[in-house]
C-alpha positions, -999 to +999 in steps of 0.1 A: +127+134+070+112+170+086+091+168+054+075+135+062+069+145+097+051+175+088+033+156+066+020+127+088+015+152+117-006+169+087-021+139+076-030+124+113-045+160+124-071+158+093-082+120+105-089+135+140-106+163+132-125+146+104-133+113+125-146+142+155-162+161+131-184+131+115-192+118+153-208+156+160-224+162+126-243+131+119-279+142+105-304+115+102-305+092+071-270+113+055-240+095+063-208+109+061-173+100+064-146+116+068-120+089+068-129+063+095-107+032+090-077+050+070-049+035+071-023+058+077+007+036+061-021+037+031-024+075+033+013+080+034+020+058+001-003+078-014+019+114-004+047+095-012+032+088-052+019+123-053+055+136-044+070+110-070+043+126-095+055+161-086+092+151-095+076+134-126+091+163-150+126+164-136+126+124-138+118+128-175+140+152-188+171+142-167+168+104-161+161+094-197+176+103-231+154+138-233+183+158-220+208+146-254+177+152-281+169+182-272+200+197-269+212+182-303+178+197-321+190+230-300+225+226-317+210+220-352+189+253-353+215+274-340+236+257-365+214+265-395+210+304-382+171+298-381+169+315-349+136+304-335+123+283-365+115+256-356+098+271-321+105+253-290+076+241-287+083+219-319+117+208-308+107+201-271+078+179-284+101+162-312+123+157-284+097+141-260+082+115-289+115+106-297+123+099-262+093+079-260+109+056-288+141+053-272+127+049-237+102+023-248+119-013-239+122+005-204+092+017-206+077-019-212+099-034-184+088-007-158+048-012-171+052-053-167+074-057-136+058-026-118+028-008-132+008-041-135+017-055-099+009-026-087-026-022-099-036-057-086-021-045-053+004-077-054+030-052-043+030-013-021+040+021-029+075+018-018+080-018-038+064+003-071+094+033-064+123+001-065+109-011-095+111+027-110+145+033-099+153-001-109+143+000-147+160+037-149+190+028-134+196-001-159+191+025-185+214+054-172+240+024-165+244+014-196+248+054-212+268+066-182+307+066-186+327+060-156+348+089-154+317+108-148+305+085-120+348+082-103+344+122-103+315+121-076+332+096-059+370+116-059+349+146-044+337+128-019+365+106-007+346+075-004+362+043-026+342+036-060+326+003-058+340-022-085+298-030-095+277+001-111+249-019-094+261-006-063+264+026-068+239+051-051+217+068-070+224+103-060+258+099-079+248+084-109+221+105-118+244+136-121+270+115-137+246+104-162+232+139-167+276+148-174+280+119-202+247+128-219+253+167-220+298+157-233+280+133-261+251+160-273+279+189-273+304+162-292+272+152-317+264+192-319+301+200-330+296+176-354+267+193-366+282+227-367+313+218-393+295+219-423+278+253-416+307+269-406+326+257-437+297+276-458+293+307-440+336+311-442+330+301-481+303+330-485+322+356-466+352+347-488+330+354-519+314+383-504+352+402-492+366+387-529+337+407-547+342+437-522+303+439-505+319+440-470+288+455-458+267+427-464+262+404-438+273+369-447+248+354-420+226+368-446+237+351-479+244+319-459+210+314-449+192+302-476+223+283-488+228+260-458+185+258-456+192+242-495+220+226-486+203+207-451+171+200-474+187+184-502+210+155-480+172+151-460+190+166-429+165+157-409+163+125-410+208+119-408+199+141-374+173+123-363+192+088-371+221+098-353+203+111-325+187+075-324+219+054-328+242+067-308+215+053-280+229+017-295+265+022-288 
């Protein structure tokens, strides 16, 4: 609330001096203005969509299903024993093109029901920021487990509402954030079994044959690289990445 005061104070000083500044500086056949007729509920939607647009990467990567690719990808390298290969840049941007495929119906209901209204001014900023929460919060609802969302609620002391409709969004964004990182780490233990059943089969071989000094990170490398290429580990990744969005 101190921020939007400051703002509007902010705001409302510029309109003065500007509306002063163009009554004292007119020059004969230049005309300038400096903001005469604003509206001011105008000019504070629009700080309120430039703040929305500041929050616009924080929205994506925690209100949407970025936050369980990318840590499964994250899981699969460090699973393999690549290191940084693929770089993050490669995994971040698989990660954001595959949320844009599973975030599309909701990205189609939010461009309909919102974007378009909005653009032919049939409703304001504020009516445009519903819309958005409305369209995200039918997608964290249906991913979100309520365990997560009683938690927030047991902390709190306040009695959990029998309708995940009417619960605030403040608690279900972090309980959403809580399901999606408990099914990425249960996917990603998934992920590790059959790498860890190769490297213990290598260092097996390796103490059996007695080269103790060798490293069996080493060995194992380009076995489980074979090993993910020949069962097309990508794609069974990248499927179950995908349809555990379906369950």
């Amino acid at each position: 609330m101190k921020f939007f005061l400051r703002a509007a104070l902010v705001v409302w000083s510029m309109l003065l001096a500007g509306s002063a500044f163009a009554q004292n500086a007119s020059l004969p056949g230049v005309a300038i203005n400096f903001g005469q007729g604003t509206n001011l509920v105008d000019t504070m939607e629009v700080l309120l969509l430039f703040t929305v647009l500041t929050m616009a990467p924080a929205i994506i990567i925690l209100c949407t299903s970025f936050t369980r690719i990318v840590v499964v990808l994250s899981f699969m390298r460090q699973a393999l024993g690549t290191q940084n290969m693929p770089p993050n840049q490669l995994l971040i941007g698989f990660a954001l093109f595959l949320s844009i495929f599973v975030m599309m119906p909701t990205g189609k209901s939010l461009y309909n029901n919102t974007i378009l209204p909005y653009q032919a001014k049939q409703i304001d900023a504020t009516q445009a920021l519903k819309g958005l929460e409305k369209d995200l919060r039918a997608f964290m609802s249906k991913h979100v487990r309520k365990a997560d969302i009683g938690l927030f609620f047991d902390v709190t002391g306040e009695p959990a509402p029998d309708d995940i409709n009417a619960v605030p969004i403040h608690y279900l964004i972090p309980a959403f954030i809580i399901s999606e990182l408990k099914t990425a780490f249960q996917i990603g233990f998934l992920l590790y079994i059959p790498f860890i059943v190769l490297d213990m089969v290598v260092a097996s071989v390796l103490m059996a044959m007695g080269m103790m000094m060798l490293p069996p990170m080493l060995v194992s490398m380009p076995f489980k690289l074979l090993l993910f290429v020949l069962v097309d580990g990508w794609q069974l990744v990248t499927g179950a990445i995908l349809r555990s969005f379906n369950t």
